[in-house]
C-alpha positions in Angstrom: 3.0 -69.5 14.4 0.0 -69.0 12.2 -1.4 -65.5 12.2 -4.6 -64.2 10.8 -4.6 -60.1 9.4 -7.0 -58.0 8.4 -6.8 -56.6 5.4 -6.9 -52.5 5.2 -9.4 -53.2 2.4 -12.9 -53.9 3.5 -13.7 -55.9 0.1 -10.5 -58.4 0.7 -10.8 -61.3 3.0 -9.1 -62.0 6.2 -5.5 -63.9 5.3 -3.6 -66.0 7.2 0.1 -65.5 7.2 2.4 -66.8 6.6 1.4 -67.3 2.9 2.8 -67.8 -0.5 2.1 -65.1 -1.9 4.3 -65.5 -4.5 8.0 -64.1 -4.9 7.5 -63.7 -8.4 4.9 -60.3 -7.8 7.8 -58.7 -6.7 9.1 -58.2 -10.6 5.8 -56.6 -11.3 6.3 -52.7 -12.1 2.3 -52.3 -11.8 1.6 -54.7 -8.5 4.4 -52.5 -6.3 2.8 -49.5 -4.8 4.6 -49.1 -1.6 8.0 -48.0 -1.2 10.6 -48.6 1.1 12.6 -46.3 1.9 16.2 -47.6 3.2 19.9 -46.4 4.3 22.1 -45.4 1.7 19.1 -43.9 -0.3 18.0 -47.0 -1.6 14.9 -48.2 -1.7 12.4 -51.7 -2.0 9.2 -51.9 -3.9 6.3 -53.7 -2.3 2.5 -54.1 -2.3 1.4 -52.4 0.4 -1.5 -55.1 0.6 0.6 -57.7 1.2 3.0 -56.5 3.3 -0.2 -55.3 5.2 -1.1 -58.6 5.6 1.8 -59.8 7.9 2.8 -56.0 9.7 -0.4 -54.3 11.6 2.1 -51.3 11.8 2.5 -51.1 7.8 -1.0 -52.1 7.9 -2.2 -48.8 9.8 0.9 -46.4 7.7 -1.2 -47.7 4.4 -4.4 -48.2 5.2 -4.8 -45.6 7.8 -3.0 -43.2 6.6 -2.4 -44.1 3.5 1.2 -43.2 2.9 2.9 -44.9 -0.1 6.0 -44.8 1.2 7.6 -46.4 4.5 11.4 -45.0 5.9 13.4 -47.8 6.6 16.4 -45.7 7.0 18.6 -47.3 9.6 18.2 -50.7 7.3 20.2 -51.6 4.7 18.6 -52.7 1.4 19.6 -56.4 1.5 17.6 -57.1 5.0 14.5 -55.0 3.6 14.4 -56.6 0.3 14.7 -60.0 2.5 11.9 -58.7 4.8 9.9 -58.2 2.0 10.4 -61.3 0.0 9.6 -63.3 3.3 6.7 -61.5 3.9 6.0 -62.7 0.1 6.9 -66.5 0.4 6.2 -66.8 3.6 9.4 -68.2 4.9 12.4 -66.6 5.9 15.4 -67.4 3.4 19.0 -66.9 2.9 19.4 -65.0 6.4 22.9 -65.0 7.6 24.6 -63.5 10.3 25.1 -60.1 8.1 21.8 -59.6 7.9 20.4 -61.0 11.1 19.8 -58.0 13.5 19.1 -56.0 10.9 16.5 -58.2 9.7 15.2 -59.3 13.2 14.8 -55.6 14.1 12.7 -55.1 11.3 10.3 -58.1 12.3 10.3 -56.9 15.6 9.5 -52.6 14.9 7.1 -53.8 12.2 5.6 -56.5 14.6 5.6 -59.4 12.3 5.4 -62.2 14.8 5.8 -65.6 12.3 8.8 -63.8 11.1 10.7 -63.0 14.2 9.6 -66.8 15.2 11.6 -67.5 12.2 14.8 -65.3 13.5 14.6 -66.8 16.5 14.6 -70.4 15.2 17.7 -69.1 12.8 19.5 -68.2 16.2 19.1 -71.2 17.8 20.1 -73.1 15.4 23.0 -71.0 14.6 23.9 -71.8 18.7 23.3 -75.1 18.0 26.2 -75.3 15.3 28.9 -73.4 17.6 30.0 -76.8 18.9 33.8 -75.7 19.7 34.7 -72.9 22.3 35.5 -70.6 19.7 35.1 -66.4 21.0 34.1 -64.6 17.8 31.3 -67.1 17.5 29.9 -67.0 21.0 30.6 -63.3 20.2 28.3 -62.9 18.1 25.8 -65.0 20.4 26.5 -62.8 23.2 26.2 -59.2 21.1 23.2 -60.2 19.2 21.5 -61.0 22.3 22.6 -57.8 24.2 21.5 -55.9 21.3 18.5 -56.9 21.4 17.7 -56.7 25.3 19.3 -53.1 24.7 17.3 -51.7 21.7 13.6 -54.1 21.9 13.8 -55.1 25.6 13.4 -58.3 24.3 15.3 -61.7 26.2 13.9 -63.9 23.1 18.0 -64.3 22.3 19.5 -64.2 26.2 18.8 -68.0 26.7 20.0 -69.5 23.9 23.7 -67.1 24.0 24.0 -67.6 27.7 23.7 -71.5 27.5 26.0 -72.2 24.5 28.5 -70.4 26.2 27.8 -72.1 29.5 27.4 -75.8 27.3 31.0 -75.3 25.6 32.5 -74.2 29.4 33.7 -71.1 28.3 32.2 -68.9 30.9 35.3 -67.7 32.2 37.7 -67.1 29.1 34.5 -65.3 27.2 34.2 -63.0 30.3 37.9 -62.5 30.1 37.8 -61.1 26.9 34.9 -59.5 26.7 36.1 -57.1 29.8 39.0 -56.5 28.2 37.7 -52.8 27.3 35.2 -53.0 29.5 34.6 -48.9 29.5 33.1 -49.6 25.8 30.3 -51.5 27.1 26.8 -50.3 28.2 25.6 -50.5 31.6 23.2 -53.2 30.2 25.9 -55.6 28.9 27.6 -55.4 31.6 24.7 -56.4 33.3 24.5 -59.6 31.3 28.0 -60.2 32.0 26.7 -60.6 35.5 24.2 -63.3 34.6 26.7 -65.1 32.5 29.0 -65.4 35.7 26.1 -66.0 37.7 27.2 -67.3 41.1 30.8 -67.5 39.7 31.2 -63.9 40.9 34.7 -65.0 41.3 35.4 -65.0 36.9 34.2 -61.3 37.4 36.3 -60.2 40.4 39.2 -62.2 39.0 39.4 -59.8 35.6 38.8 -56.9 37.3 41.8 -57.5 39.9 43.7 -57.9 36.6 42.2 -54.7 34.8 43.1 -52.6 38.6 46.4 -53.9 38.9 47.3 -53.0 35.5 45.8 -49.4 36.1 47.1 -48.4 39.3 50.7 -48.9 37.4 50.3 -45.8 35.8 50.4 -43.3 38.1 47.4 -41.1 38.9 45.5 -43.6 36.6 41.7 -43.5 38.2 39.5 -46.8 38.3 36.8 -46.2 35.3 33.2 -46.3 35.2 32.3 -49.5 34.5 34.6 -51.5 36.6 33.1 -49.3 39.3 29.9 -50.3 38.4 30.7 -54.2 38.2 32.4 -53.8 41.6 
């Protein structure tokens, strides 16, 4: 999607993002007034100008109140300097499965709309190349998309999980394992179990017999929170 910002700077014209701005600025020790402060106490120079451009949040830290420097500390420094050097190019490159939710999350706090368009499409077409039942892959489907629900009550990711898994008829091995140690899970992924199983209740109730059996073995063993919850 095409975007138009305005600038913090009443002299500067509107801009429409995404826009080439040109990785090579990022070298410049003179052009990089913003900093970016990430986990590990690293940190990622920027122009605030340009990074303005794309994020109305950094838009409003800057020009607003003009800091000139952002905390980014739950991020590590590879998915802000990636951030940034989309938000310079205009496109989102060399994003991998490492760097997805970390990078994703940014687009999404920062609210950099073309960019998390361009997460999204990554997703998909990472579903799209999952074409054998394999768990760790539909894994990471699944957890990314629960993450997501969880921490930016977004369902932009709950489609495309829920399908692949439901394409590759998988539904009830996946649910299988991922129950496994069910008292891990939040109440909300184990609410999206639920709409995985859909009206296959049965892949549900057919694990959780399996969990209680196994439990009321051991004496005095009680029946945990979340299978109480799922029952």
């Amino acid at each position: 999607a095409v975007v138009s910002t305005q600038s913090t700077g009443t002299m500067v014209p509107n801009v429409t993002v995404p826009m080439n701005f040109g990785k090579s600025l990022l070298t410049s020790s003179t052009h990089n007034n913003l900093v970016l402060n990430t986990s590990k106490n690293k940190t990622v120079k920027a122009n605030s100008v340009i990074l303005s451009f794309n994020s109305p949040v950094i838009s409003n830290l800057t020009g607003t109140l003009h800091m000139t420097s952002v905390d980014m500390l739950e991020f590590d420094r590879e998915a802000v300097q990636l951030f940034v050097e989309a938000a310079y190019s205009g496109t989102v490159e060399d994003l991998n499965r490492a760097l997805f939710r970390d990078v994703n999350k940014i687009c999404a706090v920062f609210k950099v709309d073309w960019m998390t368009e361009s997460c999204v499409d990554y997703f998909k077409k990472e579903a799209e190349s999952v074409t054998t039942a394999c768990y760790p892959d539909l894994l990471f489907l699944f957890e990314e998309a629960a993450y997501m629900l969880e921490e930016q009550k977004s369902r932009d990711l709950v489609h495309t999980a829920l399908e692949r898994i439901e394409v590759l008829q998988f539904k009830q091995q996946f649910i299988d394992q991922y129950l496994e140690n069910a008292e891990r899970l939040s109440t909300r992924k184990l609410d999206l179990v639920i709409e995985l199983a859909g009206s296959e209740v049965n892949y549900i109730v057919q694990t959780l017999t399996n969990q209680l059996t196994q439990q009321t073995r051991v004496q005095g063993l009680p029946i945990s929170v979340n299978c109480r919850y799922l029952l």
